[in-house]
GUMAR-306494 format. One record per residue (C-alpha): residue number from 0; x, y, z. Coordinates in Angstrom, 2 decimals, always signed. Layout:
BEGIN
[pt NUM,[X,Y,Z]];
...
//
This chain:
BEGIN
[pt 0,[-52.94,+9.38,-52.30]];
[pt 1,[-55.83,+8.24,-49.96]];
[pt 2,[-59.21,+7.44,-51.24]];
[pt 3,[-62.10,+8.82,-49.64]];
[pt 4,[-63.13,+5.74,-48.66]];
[pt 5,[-59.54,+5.47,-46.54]];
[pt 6,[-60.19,+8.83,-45.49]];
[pt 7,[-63.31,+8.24,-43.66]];
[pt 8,[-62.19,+5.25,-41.86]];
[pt 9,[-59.13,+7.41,-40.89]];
[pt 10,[-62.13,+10.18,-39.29]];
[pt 11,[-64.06,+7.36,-38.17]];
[pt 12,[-61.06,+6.03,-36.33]];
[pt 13,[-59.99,+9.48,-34.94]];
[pt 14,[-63.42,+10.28,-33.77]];
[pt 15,[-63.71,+6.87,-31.92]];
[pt 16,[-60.32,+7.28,-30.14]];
[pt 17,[-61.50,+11.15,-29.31]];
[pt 18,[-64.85,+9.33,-27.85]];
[pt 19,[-62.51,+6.59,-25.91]];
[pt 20,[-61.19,+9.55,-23.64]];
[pt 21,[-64.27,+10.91,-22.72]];
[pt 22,[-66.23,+10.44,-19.57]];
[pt 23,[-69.15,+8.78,-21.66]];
[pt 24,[-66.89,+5.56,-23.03]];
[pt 25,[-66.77,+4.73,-18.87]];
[pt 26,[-70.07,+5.38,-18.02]];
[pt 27,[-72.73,+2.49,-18.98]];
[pt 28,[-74.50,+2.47,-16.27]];
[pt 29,[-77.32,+0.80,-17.58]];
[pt 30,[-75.20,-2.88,-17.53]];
[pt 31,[-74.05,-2.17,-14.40]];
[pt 32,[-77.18,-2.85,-12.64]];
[pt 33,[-77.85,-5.99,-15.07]];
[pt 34,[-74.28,-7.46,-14.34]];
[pt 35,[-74.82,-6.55,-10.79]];
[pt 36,[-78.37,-7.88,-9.72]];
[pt 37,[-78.70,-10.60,-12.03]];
[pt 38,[-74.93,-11.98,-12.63]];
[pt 39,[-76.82,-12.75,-16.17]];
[pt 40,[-74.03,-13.07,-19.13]];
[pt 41,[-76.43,-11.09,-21.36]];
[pt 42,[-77.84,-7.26,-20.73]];
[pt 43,[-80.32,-5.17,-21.98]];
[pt 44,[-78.14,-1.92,-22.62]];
[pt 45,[-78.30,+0.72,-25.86]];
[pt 46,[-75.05,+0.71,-27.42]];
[pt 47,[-73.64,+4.00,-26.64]];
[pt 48,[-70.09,+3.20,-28.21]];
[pt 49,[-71.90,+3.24,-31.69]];
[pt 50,[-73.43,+6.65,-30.77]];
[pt 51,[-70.06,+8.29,-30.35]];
[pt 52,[-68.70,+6.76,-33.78]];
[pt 53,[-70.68,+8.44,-35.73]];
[pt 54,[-70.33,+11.69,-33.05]];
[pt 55,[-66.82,+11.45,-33.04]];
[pt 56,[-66.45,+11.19,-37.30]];
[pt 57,[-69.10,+14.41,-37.63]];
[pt 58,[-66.40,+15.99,-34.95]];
[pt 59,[-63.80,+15.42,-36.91]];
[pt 60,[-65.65,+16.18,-40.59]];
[pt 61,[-66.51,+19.41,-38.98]];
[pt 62,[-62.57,+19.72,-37.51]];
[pt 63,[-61.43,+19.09,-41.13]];
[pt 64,[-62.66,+21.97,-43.39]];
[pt 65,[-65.14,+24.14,-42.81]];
[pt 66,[-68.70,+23.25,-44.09]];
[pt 67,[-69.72,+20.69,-46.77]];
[pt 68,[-70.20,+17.01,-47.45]];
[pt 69,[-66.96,+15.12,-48.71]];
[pt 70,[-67.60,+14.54,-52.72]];
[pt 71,[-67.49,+11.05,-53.23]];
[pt 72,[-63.89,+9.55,-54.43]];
[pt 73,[-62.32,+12.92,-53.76]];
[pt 74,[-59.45,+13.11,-50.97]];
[pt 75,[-58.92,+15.66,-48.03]];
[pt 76,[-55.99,+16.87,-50.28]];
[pt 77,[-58.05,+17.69,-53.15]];
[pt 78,[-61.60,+19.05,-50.89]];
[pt 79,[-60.76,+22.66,-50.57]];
[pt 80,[-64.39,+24.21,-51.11]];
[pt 81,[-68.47,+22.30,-51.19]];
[pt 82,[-68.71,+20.54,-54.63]];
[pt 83,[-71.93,+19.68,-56.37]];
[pt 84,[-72.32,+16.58,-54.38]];
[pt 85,[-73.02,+18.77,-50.60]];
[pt 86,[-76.58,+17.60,-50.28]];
[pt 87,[-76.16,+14.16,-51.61]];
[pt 88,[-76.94,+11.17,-49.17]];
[pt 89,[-73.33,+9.71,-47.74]];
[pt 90,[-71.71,+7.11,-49.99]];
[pt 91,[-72.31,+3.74,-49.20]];
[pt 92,[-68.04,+3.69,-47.74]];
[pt 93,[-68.84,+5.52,-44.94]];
[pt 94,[-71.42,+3.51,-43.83]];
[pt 95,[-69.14,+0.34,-44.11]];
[pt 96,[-66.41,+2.25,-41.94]];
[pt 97,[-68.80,+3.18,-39.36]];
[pt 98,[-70.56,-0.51,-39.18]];
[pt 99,[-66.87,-2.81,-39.42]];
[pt 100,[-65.71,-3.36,-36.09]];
[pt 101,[-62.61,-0.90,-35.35]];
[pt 102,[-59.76,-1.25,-32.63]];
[pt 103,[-58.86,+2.07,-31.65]];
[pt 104,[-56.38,+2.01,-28.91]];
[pt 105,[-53.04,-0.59,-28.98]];
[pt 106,[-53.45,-0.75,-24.60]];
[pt 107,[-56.10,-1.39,-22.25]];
[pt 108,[-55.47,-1.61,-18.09]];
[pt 109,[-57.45,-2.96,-15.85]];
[pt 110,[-56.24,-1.70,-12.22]];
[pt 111,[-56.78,-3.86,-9.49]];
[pt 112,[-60.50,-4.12,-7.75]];
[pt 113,[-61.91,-3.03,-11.24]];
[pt 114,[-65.45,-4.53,-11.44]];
[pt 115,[-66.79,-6.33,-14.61]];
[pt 116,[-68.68,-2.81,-15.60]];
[pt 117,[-65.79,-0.57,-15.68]];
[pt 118,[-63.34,-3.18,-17.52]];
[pt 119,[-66.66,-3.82,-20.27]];
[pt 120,[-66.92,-0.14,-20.97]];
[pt 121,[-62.71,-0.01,-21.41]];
[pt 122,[-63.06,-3.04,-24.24]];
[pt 123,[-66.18,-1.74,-25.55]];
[pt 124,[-64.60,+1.60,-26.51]];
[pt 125,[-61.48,+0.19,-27.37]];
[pt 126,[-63.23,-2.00,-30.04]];
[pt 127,[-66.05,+0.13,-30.83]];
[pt 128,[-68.93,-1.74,-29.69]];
[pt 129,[-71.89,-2.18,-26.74]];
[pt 130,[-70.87,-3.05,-23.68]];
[pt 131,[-73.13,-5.39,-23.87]];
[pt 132,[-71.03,-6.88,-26.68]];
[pt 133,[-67.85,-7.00,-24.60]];
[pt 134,[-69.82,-8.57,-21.78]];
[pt 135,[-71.00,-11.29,-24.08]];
[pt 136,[-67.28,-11.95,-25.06]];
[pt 137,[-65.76,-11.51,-22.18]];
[pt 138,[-68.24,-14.49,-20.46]];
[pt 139,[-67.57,-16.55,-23.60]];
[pt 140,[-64.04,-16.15,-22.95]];
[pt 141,[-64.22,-17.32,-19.63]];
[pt 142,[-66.82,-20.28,-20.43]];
[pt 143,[-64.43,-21.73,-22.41]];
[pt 144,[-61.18,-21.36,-20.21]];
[pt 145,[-62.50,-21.57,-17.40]];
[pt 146,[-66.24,-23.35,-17.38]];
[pt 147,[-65.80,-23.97,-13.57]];
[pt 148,[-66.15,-20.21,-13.44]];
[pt 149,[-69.45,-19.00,-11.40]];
[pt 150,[-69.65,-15.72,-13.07]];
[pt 151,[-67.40,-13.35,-15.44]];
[pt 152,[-66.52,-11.04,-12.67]];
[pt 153,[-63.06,-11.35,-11.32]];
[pt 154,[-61.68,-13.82,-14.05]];
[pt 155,[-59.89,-10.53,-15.83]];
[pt 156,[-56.37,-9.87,-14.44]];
[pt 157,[-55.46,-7.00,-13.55]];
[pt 158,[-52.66,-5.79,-16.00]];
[pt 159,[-51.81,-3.11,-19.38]];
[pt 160,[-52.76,-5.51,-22.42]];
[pt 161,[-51.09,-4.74,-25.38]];
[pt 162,[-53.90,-5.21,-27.87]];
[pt 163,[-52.26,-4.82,-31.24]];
[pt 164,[-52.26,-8.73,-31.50]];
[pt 165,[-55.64,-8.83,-30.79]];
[pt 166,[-57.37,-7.28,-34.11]];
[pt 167,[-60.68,-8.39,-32.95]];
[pt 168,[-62.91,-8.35,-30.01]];
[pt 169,[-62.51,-12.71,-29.42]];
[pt 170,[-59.25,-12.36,-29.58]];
[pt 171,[-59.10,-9.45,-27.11]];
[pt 172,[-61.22,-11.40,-24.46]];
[pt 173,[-59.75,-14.17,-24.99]];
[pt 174,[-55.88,-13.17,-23.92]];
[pt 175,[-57.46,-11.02,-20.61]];
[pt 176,[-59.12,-14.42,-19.19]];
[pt 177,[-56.19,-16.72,-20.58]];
[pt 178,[-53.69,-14.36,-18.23]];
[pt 179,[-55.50,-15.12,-15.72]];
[pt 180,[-56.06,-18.78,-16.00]];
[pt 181,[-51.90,-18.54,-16.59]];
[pt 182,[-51.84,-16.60,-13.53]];
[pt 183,[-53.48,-19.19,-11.25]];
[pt 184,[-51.42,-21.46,-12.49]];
[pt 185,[-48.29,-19.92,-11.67]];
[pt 186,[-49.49,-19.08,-8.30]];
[pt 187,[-50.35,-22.64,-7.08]];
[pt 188,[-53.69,-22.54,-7.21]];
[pt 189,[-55.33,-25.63,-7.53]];
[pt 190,[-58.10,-25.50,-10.11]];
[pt 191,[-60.99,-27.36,-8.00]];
[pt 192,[-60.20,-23.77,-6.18]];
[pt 193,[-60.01,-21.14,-8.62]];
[pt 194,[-63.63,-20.08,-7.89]];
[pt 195,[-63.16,-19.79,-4.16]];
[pt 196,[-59.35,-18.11,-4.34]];
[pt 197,[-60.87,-15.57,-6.90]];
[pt 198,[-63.99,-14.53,-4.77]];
[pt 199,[-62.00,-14.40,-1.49]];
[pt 200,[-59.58,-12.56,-3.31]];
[pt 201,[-61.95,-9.76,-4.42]];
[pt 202,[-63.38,-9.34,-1.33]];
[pt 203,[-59.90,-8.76,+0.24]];
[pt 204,[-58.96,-6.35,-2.50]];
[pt 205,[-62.09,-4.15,-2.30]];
[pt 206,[-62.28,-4.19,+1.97]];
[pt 207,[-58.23,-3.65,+2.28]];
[pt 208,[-56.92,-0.02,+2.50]];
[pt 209,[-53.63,-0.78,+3.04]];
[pt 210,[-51.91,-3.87,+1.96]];
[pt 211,[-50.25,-4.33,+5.06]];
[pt 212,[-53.86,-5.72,+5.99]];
[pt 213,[-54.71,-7.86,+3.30]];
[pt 214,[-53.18,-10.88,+5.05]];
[pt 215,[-55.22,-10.55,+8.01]];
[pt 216,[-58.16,-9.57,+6.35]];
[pt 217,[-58.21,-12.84,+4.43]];
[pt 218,[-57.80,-14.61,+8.00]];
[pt 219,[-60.61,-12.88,+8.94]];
[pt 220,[-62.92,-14.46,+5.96]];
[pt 221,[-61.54,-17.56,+6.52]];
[pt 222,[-61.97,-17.69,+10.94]];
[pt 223,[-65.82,-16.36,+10.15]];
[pt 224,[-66.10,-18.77,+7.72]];
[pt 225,[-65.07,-21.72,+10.22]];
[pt 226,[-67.38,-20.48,+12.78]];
[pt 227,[-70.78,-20.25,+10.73]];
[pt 228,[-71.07,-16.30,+11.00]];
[pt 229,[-71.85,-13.84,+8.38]];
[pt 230,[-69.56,-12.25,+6.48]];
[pt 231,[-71.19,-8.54,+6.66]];
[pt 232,[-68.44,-7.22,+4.27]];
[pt 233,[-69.96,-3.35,+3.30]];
[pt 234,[-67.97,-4.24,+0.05]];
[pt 235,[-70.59,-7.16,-0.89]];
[pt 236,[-73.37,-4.60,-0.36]];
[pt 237,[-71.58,-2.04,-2.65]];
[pt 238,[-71.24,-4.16,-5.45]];
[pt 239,[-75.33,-4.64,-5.47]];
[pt 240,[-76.40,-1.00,-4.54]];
[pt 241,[-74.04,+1.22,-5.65]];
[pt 242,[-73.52,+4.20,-3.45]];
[pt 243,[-71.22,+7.54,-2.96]];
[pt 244,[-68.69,+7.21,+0.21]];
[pt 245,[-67.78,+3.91,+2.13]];
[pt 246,[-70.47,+3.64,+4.35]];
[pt 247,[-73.86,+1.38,+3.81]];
[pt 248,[-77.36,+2.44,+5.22]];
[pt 249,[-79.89,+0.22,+6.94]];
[pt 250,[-81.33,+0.13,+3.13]];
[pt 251,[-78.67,-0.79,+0.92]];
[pt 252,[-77.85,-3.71,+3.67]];
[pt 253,[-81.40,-5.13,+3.36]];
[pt 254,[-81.00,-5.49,-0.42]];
[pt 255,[-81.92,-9.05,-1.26]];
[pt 256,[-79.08,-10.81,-3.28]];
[pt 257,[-77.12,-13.70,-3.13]];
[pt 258,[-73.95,-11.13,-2.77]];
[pt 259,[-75.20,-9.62,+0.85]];
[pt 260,[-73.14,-10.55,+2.80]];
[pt 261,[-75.24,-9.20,+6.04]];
[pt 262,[-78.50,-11.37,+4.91]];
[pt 263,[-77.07,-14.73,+3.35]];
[pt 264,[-74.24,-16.77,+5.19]];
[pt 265,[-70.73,-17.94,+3.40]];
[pt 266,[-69.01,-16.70,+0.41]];
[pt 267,[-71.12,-14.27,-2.48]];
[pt 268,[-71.66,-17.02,-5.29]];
[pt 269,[-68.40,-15.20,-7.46]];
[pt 270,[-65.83,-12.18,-7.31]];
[pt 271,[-67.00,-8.91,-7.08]];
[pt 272,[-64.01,-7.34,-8.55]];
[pt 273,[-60.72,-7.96,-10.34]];
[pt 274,[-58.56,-9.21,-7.49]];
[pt 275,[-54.58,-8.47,-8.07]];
[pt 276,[-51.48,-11.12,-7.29]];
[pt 277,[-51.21,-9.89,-3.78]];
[pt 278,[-54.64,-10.08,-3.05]];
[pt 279,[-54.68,-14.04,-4.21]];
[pt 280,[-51.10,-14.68,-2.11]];
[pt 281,[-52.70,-13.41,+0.76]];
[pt 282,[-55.83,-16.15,+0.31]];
[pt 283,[-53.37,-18.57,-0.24]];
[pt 284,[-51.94,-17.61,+3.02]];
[pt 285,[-52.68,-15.66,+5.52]];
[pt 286,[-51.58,-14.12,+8.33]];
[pt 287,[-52.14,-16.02,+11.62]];
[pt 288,[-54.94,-14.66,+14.11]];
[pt 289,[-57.98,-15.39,+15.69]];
[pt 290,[-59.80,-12.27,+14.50]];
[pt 291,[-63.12,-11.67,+13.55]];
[pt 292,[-63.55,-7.95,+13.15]];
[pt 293,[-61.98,-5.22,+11.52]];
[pt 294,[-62.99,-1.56,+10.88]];
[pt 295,[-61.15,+1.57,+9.59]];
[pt 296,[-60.12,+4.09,+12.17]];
[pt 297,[-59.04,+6.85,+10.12]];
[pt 298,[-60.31,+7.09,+6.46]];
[pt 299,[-57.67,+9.36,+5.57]];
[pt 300,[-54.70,+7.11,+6.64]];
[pt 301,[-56.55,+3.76,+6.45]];
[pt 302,[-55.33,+2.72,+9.45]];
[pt 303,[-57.73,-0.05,+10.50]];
[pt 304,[-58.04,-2.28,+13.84]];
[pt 305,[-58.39,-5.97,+14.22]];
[pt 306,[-60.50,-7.51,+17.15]];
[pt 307,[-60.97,-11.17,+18.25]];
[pt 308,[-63.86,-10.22,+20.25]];
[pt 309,[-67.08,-7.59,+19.77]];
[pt 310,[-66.84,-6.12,+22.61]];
[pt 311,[-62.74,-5.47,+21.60]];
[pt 312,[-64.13,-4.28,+17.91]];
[pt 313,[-67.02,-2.15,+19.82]];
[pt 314,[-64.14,+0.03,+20.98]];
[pt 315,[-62.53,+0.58,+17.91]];
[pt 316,[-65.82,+1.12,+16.34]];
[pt 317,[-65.80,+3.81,+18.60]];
[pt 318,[-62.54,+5.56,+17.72]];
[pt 319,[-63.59,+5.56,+13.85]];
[pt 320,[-66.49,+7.53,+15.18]];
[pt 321,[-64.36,+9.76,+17.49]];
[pt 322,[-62.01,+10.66,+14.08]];
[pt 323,[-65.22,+11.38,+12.43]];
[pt 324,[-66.55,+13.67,+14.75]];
[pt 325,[-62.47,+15.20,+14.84]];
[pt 326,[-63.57,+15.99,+11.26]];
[pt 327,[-66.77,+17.83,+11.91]];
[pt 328,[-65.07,+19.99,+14.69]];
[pt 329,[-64.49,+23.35,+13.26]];
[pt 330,[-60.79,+24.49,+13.50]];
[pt 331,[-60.18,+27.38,+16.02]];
[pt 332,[-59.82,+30.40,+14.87]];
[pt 333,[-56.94,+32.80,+16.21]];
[pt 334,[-58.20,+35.97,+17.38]];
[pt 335,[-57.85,+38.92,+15.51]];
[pt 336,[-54.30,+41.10,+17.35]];
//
């Protein structure tokens, strides 16, 4: 038979997992914008993974039997009605369960183009802390595998972890970045050029819609590159100012970071997103052109045109505006027989 002191890590646990589905373990904002602006390893953010601990055990005391404190050393087999011991503070047990550090999920993916932000929040709820905690491990992680590294983002691989090796948060961290580094290796990739592969890599992955164009996408960074002009990727500008849709306004492109693309010439200083194996082949090698434009035609088939010249991109600038007008256009009615 349990102890209660079993049985409230067991709620503790269960709570934490319920917490782990919902839309608040993926939300922390708040490091976004620290991560984002500042490429800092360290964030101010309130530790909102602690918060649903504790909501998630109350959830499941309240789940459990109706009304009433658990008595101190009984079991859930034994609880059936409040004792003497309802108003009395929590035993100290509970308090240990809720503070040791708790993995409560044996997976974790991170799909491709996931940013730093997202994959934090996924290891902070799967290990029940901040995600300013998992950002701090994650960037030790990488400072030790990979010290070349100009930032954290980009250095996880996108993969499913199994995590029931991995009892702690270290030792979590520590196998995402070493895939990677493995990954690299596999690939080719010189490491005097992990940096660069990894950033052009991300930017391919975020600005491709289909992967036919990944190839020639990379070409693209790469002939714009060679001739001195600005990247003016909308994807750099999204990873510094956040915003719904896939468009940028005048605004968001005069934000003032390293990152924008439209204001500062060459590569961002790091990744701005988890690039996949594809994305880091087509770096390696990519397809052979002279262009030095694309743009998406049609957003719903992501059909997107390559030009060697602006006057050639002008016109297919055009036809993404002529499919978005084709979307405005109200359909014809028939008329009433």
């Amino acid at each position: 038979m349990n102890t209660a002191h079993e049985e409230l890590a067991q709620i503790a646990r269960a709570g934490a997992g319920r917490f782990a589905e919902t839309s608040l373990a993926s939300s922390h904002a708040s490091v976004t914008r620290r991560v984002r602006r500042h490429r800092v390893a360290r964030a101010t953010v309130t530790s909102v993974a602690g918060i649903g601990v504790i909501g998630g055990a109350v959830w499941c005391l309240d789940a459990f039997r109706p009304g009433g404190t658990l008595a101190p050393g009984a079991t859930m087999e034994s609880t059936t009605a409040p004792s003497a011991a309802t108003n009395a503070p929590w035993p100290s047990p509970i308090g240990e369960a809720l503070q040791e550090p708790m993995r409560v999920v044996d997976t974790i993916t991170i799909p491709r183009g996931t940013d730093l932000e997202a994959i934090c929040a996924k290891l902070a709820a799967a290990y029940l802390v901040s995600p300013d905690d998992a950002l701090a491990a994650i960037t030790a992680s990488v400072q030790q595998l990979a010290p070349e590294a100009a930032t954290a983002e980009g250095w996880i691989l996108p993969h499913t972890f199994d995590l029931t090796a991995s009892p702690t948060l270290k030792d979590a961290s520590d196998m995402l970045v070493a895939a990677r580094v493995r990954d690299l290796t596999d690939l080719g990739v010189p490491r005097a050029d992990w940096q660069t592969v990894i950033t052009k890599a991300s930017l391919v992955e975020r600005e491709a819609k289909l992967n036919v164009d990944k190839p020639k996408i990379a070409r693209v960074i790469d002939n714009r590159l060679a001739k001195g002009m600005k990247l003016e990727f909308d994807s750099t500008i999204k990873y510094i100012a956040p915003s719904e849709g896939v468009f940028t306004t005048d605004a968001d492109r005069a934000t003032d970071s390293p990152y924008n693309t439209y204001l500062y010439q060459g590569l961002p200083p790091g990744a701005i997103a988890a690039p996949s194996d594809d994305s880091i082949r087509d770096v390696l090698n990519p397809a052979e052109g002279d262009w030095l434009f694309f743009v998406t035609v049609n957003l719903d088939t992501g059909e997107t045109a390559f030009a060697s010249t602006f006057p050639e991109h002008q016109k297919n600038v055009q036809k993404l505006q002529e499919w978005i007008n084709a979307q405005e256009t109200p359909t014809p009615q028939s008329p009433a027989s």
